[in-house]
N, C-alpha and C positions, 0 to 999 in steps of 0.2 A: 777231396770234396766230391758228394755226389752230383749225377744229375739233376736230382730232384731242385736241391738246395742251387749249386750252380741256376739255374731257373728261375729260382724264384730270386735270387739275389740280380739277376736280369730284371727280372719283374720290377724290382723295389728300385732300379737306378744305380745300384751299387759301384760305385768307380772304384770301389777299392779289389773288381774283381779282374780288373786289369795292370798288368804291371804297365809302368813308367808313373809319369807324375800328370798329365794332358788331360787325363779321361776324368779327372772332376770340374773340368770346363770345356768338353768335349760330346756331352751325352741327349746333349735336347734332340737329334734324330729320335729318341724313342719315343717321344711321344708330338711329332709334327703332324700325324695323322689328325689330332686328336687338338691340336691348335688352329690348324692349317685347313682344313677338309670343311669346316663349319663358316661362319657368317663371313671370315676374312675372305674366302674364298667369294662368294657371293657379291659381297662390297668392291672388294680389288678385279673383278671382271666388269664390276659395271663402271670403273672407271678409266679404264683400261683405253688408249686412243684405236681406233679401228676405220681409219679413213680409206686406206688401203688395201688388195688384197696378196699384193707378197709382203714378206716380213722376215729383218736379214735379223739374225745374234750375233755381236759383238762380245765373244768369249773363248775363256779357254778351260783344260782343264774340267773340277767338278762345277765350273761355270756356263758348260757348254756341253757335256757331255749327255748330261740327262734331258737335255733337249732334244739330242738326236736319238734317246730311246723314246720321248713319248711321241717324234714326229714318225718313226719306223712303225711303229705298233698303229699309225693310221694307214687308210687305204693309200688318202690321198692326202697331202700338207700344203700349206701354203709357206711354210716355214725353210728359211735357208742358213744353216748353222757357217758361220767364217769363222772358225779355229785357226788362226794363220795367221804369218807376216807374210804371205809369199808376193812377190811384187806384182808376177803375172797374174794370180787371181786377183786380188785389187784393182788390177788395172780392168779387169774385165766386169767386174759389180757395178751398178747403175745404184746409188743412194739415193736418188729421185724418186717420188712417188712412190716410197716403202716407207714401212714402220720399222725403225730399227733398235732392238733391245740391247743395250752395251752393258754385259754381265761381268762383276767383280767381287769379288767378297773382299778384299780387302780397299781394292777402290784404285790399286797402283798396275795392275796386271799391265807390262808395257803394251802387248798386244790389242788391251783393251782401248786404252788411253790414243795410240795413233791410229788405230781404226775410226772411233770415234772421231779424232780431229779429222782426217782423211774425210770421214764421213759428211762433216758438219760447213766444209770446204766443198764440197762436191756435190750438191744441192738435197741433204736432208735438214729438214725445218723441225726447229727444237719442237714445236706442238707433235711431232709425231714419232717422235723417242723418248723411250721408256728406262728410265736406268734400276736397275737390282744393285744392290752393294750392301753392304753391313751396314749400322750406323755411325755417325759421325767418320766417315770417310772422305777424301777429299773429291769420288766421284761423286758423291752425294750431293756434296756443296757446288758443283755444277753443275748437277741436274735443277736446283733449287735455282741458283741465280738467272741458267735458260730458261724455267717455268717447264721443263721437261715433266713429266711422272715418274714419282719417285719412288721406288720401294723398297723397304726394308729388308734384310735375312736374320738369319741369328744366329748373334755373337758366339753362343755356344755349342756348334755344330763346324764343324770343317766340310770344304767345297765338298772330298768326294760323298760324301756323308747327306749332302743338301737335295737330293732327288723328290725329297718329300714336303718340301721349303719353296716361299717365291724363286726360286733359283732355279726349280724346274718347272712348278705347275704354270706360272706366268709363261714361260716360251710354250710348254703342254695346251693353253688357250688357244695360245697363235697359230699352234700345229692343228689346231682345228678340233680338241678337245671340247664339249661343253661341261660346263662345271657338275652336270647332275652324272655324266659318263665319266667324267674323274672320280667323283664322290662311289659311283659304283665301282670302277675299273681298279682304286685305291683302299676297298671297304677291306682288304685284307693284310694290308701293313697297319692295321690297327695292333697292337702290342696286347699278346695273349699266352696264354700258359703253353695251348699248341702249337704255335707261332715260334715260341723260344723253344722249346723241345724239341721241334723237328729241326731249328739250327744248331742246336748243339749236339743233335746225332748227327749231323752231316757232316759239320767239321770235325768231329771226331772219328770219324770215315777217310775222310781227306786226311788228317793229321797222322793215319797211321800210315802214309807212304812218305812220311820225314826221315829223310838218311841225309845225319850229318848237317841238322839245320836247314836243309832244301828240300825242294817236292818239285813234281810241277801240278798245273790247275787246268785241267783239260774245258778249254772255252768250246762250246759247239756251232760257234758260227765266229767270220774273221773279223777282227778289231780295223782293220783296214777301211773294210767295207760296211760294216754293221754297226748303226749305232749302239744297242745295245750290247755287244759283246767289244765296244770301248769305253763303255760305262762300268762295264766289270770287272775291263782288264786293269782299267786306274785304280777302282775300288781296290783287289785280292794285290795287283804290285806296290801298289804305295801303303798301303794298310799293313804287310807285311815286309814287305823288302827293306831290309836294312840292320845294322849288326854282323855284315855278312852272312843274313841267312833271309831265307824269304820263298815264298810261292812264286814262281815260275808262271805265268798263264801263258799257254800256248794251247794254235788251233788242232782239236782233235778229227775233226769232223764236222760238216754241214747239217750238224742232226736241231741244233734249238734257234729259235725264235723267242727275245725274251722281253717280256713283257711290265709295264710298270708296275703289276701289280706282285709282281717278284724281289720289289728291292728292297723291303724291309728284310726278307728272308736273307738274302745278300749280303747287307750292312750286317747284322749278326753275326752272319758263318764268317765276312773278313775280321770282324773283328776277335773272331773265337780264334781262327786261325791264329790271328797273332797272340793271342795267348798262348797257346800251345807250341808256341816259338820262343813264348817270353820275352816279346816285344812291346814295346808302345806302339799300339795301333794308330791313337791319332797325332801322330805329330811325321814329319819327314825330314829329316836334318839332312839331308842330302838335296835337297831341291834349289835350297840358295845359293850352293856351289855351282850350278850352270847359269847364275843370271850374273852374278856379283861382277863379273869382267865386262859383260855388254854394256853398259856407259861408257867404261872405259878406253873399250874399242872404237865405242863411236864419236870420241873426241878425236880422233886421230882420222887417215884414210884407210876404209875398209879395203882390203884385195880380195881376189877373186882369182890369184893365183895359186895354183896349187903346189904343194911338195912334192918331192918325190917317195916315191909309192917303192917298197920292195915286194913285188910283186908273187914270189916267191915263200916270203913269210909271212904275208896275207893269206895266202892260199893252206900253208901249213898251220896256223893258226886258225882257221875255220873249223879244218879236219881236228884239231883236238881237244877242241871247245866244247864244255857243257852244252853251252846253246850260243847261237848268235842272235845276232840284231840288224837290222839295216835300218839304219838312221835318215831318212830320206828327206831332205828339202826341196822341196819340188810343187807345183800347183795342186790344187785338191781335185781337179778333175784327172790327176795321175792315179789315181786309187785304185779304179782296175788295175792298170797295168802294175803298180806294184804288190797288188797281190799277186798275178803272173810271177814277179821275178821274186817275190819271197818262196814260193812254188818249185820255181826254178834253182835258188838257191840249198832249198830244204833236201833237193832230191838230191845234189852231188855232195853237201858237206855234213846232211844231221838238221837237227832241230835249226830252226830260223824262226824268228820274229821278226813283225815289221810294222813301222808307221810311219806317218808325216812329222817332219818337223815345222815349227818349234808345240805340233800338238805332244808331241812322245813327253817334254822337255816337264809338261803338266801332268804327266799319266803314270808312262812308266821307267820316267827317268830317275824317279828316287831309287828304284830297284837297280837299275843298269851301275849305278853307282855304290849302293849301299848293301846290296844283297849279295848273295853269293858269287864267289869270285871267278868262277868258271865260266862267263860272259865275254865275249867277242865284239867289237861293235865293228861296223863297216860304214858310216857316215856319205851320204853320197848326195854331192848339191848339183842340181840342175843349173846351168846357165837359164838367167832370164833372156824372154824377147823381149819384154817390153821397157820402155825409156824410160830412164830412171826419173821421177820426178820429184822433190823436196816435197815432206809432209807438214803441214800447216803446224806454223809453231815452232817448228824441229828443224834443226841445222842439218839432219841427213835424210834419207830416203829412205824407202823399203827393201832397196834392192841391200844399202849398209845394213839394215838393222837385220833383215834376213841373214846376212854373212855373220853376221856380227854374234848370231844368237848361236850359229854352228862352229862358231870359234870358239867361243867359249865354253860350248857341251863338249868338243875336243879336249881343250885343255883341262875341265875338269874329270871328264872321265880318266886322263892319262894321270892328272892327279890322285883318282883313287886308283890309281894300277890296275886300269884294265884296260888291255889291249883294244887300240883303234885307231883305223886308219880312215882318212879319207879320199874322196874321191870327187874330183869335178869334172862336169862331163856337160857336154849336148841332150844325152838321151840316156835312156835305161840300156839300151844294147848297146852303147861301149862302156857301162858301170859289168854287164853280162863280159864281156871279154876282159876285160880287167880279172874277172872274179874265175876267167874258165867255165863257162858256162855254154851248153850246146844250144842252136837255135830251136 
């Protein structure tokens, strides 16, 4: 097939130009511009509650992601994205006197569900939460019985795919967006002949460094730290990663800055990518292998004791690894510092990635699972300070349902045979001597 045709078979919607079976109830991104960008937008700002001027997201994933790229791309936000269970951040967020958006597309996202309860227990007032979810979800129907504000996504788009949908423009308001600066800042993911031609030379740029079903995806700022280069990084590893084969994104350099008006460009080249892999772009079969045992754990008593570690075939195992991972559960205001020790790690064993858990568990843990097999993971859980306290509702805590989530991203990675160890610690420098690492 040419170019030309490829294009325009873009243009037309065509699902049948993607392999698997998803993309003929996967394709409304392409024209959210063009739904989304007109009177909805207008209507749904003016109804929007605005009593306050911080404003927390309760999200994960493509629930949460594209939030922290339209709040980056401002000077200044008023906007605070909570992608986490972790107990010590919770314990430190004030729900008082914030507007809080609690984002799901299917409505079940657990981290969404006990944030919210959390939330709702700790002095935020239903008139000043806002819920996103699909329809007829069960978040829905308690946004409806609180008198919350309610909104809609659509059914036929998947999270990471939703940047162009209530799922990001509503957190984009709150980040201090006005609707005529989106309408401008967004006038270029409208879907055009130039638009699709420039992504399918791109990816076909990229696609030629495939050896063996892998590549990597050189990111130009770090998913750690950068909203927008963890918007990418979920987009290019769960879009393609899986089959044992997939785009790699790893940090190349400090060189971009990226901006929402890039993401339709984005969504095309991930999903071209995964053609060119012969993949299903939108679906992720490896994502419900890291949740499917946390219920189950949390009927019982979580520990928080660790195994023993051979420290010797962690070490060898880094050295001859494709690439690695450091799976970090730990507070979000750890992010510096684990870009430091991903850094640190990268310089004695090779390629390293890294993020927070359970944000990785929504991004790039389809990949860590289902992509190519030459991945390392290193898993490394902070001890909480803070007191474990039972979450409204819930028979366990944050500090279980934290463990709970890294238990079972353990035993599912070991399920699909890739080597991973864990590690519980105090701090990042005794995860550093563990790993042989100089100060």
């Amino acid at each position: 097939m040419g170019d030309d045709q490829l294009v325009q078979r873009l243009l037309d919607g065509d699902a049948a130009a993607f392999a698997g079976s998803t993309a003929a109830h996967s394709l409304g991104w392409l024209r959210h511009p063009e739904r989304y960008l007109g009177e909805w937008l207008d209507e749904t700002a003016a109804r929007l509650p605005d009593r306050y001027e911080r404003t927390l997201l309760l999200g994960m994933g493509g629930s949460s992601s594209p939030a922290r790229l339209y709040a980056e791309a401002r000077p200044e936000t008023r906007l605070t994205v909570l992608d986490t269970s972790n107990p010590d951040t919770v314990a430190a967020t004030d729900f008082s006197h914030a507007t809080v958006i609690a984002s799901s597309k299917s409505g079940t996202t657990i981290e969404t569900q006990t944030l919210l309860a959390h939330a709702l227990d700790n002095g935020l007032e239903s008139e000043n939460l806002v819920v996103i979810t699909d329809p007829a979800t069960a978040l829905g129907a308690l946004a409806t019985s609180l008198g919350a504000t309610l909104i809609e996504g659509d059914v036929n788009t998947g999270g990471r795919f939703s940047g162009l949908s209530p799922f990001g423009l509503v957190p984009a308001i709150y980040a201090g967006w006005s609707v005529d600066e989106l309408r401008a800042e967004l006038g270029p993911c409208s879907l055009s002949e130039a638009l699709v031609a420039g992504a399918v030379a791109e990816a076909a740029r990229r696609a030629a460094t495939i050896h063996d079903g892998e590549a990597f995806y050189a990111l130009g700022a770090d998913p750690i730290t950068s909203g927008g280069a963890l918007w990418l990084e979920q987009l290019v590893a769960e879009t393609t990663g899986k089959d044992q084969r997939g785009f790699i994104p790893v940090l190349a350099a400090e060189t971009s800055s990226y901006r929402p008006s890039q993401m339709q460009h984005h969504h095309l080249v991930a999903a071209l990518l995964a053609r060119h892999l012969d993949v299903d772009p939108f679906n992720q079969p490896n994502v419900e292998s890291a949740k499917k045992d946390v219920f189950a754990l949390l009927e019982g008593e979580v520990s928080w004791t660790p195994g023993q570690v051979n420290v010797g075939a962690l070490r060898e195992a880094l050295s001859s690894s494709t690439y690695n991972v450091l799976q970090v559960y730990a507070p979000i205001s750890t992010s510096s510092a684990l870009a430091g020790l991903r850094e640190r790690t990268q310089a004695v064993y090779g390629t390293t990635t890294a993020n927070l858990g359970p944000r990785y568990l929504h991004s790039t843990g389809q990949l860590h699972k289902g992509g190519p097999r030459g991945v390392v993971g290193v898993q490394i859980v902070q001890r909480p300070s803070s007191t474990p306290v039972r979450i409204a509702g819930r028979h366990y805590t944050f500090h279980d349902l934290h463990m709970a989530q890294a238990l079972s991203d353990l035993r599912a990675m070991t399920a699909a045979r890739r080597p991973v160890w864990q590690l519980v610690v105090d701090d990042f420098d005794e995860a550093a001597q563990v790993l042989g690492l100089q100060s």
